[in-house]
C-alpha positions, 0 to 999 in steps of 0.5 A: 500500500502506498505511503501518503499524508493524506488519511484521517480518523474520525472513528473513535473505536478505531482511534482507540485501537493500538492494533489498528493505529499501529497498522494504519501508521504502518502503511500511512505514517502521518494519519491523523486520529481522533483524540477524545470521545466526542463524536465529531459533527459539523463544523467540528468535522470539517475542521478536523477532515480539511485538506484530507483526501481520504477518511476512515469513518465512523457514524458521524453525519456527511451531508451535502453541505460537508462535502461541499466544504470538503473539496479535496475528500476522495474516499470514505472507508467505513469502520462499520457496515452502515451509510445511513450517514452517507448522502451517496447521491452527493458521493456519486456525483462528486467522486467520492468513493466509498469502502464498507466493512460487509460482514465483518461485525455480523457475528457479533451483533448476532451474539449479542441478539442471541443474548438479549433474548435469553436475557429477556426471556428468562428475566435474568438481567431483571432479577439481577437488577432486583438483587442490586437493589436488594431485593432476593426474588426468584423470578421465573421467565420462559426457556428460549427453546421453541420459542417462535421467533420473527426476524426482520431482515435476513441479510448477513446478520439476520442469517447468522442469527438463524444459524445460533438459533438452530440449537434451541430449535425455534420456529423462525418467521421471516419477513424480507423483501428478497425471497431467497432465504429458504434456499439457504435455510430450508426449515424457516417459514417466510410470511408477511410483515402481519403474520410475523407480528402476530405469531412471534414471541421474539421480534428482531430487527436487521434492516436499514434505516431508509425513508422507508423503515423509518419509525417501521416499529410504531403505536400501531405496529406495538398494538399487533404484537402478542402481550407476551412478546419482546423486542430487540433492535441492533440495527438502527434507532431509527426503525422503532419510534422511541416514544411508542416504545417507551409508552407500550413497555410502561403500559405492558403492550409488550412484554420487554425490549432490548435495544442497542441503538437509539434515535439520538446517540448518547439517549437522554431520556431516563425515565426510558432508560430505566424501564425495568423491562428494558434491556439497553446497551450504548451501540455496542453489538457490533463492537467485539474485540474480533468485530473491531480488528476484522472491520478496522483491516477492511476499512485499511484496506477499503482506503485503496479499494473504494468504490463509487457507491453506485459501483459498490452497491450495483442496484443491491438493497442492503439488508441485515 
């Protein structure tokens, strides 16, 4: 790979990774990291990326406006799999290339979806809230195995949610806009978005966050979910109207949820955050140490091998 001075960092996970700084600085001695916690936004971010022709991203907003502030900017290499952050029109018509990690944190967030569910379903991490505060009760929850399950999106890290759970022997519901899934796994039933909703105790969710699944999970859609049923959402904050999900777990439309994204990142509602049958995490599902150096290395790479979004994606719908 070519030495250049011309990479900066805006991810903050891979800024703090000595592993991954020290590759970078390997193959790009004079990058530039971010320093702190902060996540950059504005005009913070194009003080930070001014005069650099490359960027290894993290979930920080590139509008139009900052690309038009960003004249030199060639390449965007994601430290992650998401572009919802992306105006990839504006890429497009600029030139501006961009690289995803694909894949390399599916394993991960599916570890995590896995566990949020045996977590729900037996009520351990609620029990465990109990103890803390001192209270000694045995609380008894559901075993996970044969449980319906519906998943919402199967693209990579949907199917490899369906692959951990083949142990526990569930019954799994589907609901795709692709209709390929049942050559891959022959034992799953693909049904409508309704029928999911009605039949499943577990709902996860593995789609993007598009126009078109913005707010998916609403007052509405709540009020069609079994009284018994839970939640889980790794994806995208935005899929699911946080005010009728805190409003249908206060009143026991659904049972519990566990949710790893939020409409606004840090959340700031903490009547929401403290809900006791509300499992939540600071968007961390894709963020294994395994995850973090297999995405950090594709990002390095990425830096050489981007390509227009239009190129990259070729008309394919991203799911999962």
């Amino acid at each position: 790979m070519k030495k250049e001075k011309l990479v900066a960092v805006t991810s903050r996970s891979f800024s703090a990774n000595p592993i991954l700084r020290a590759e970078l600085l390997s193959c790009f001695p004079n990058a530039k990291f971010l320093a702190g916690s902060e996540k950059l936004q504005g005009n913070s971010l194009v003080e930070f990326l001014s005069g650099f022709s490359k960027v290894i991203a993290g979930l920080e907003y590139y509008s139009a406006d900052i690309f038009s502030a960003l004249p030199d900017l060639k390449v965007i290499s994601r430290f992650g799999v998401g572009v919802d952050n992306l105006d990839l029109s504006e890429m497009n018509r600029r030139g501006i290339r961009l690289s995803i990690a694909s894949g390399a944190n599916s394993l991960s967030v599916a570890e995590l979806v896995v566990n949020s569910m045996l977590a729900l379903i037996r009520k351990n991490f609620y029990a465990s809230l109990l103890l803390k505060s001192g209270k000694w009760k045995k609380v008894s929850g559901s075993q996970l195995t044969g449980k319906t399950i519906g998943i919402v999106g199967a693209g990579k890290i949907g199917r490899e949610v369906i692959r951990l759970l083949s142990v526990f022997k569930c019954k799994i519901l589907i609901y795709d806009i692709k209709d390929n899934i049942a050559n891959i796994f022959s034992d799953v039933i693909r049904v409508s978005f309704d029928e999911l909703l009605r039949k499943s105790d577990i709902i996860t969710l593995h789609v993007p966050y598009t126009n078109h699944t913005k707010n998916m999970f609403n007052e509405s859609i709540f009020a069609k979910m079994r009284s018994s049923a839970f939640l889980i959402n790794t994806a995208r904050g935005g899929l699911v109207d946080q005010s009728a999900l805190k409003d249908a777990l206060m009143n026991k439309v659904i049972a519990g949820a566990a949710i790893d994204v939020y409409q606004d990142e840090p959340p700031d509602d903490k009547e929401f955050l403290q809900l006791p049958n509300l499992l939540c995490t600071p968007h961390i599902a894709g963020n294994s140490i395994e995850s973090d150096l297999a995405m950090g290395m594709a990002a390095i790479e990425g830096l050489e091998t981007a390509k227009l979004p239009d190129e990259l994606f070729n008309n394919f719908t991203m799911v999962g």
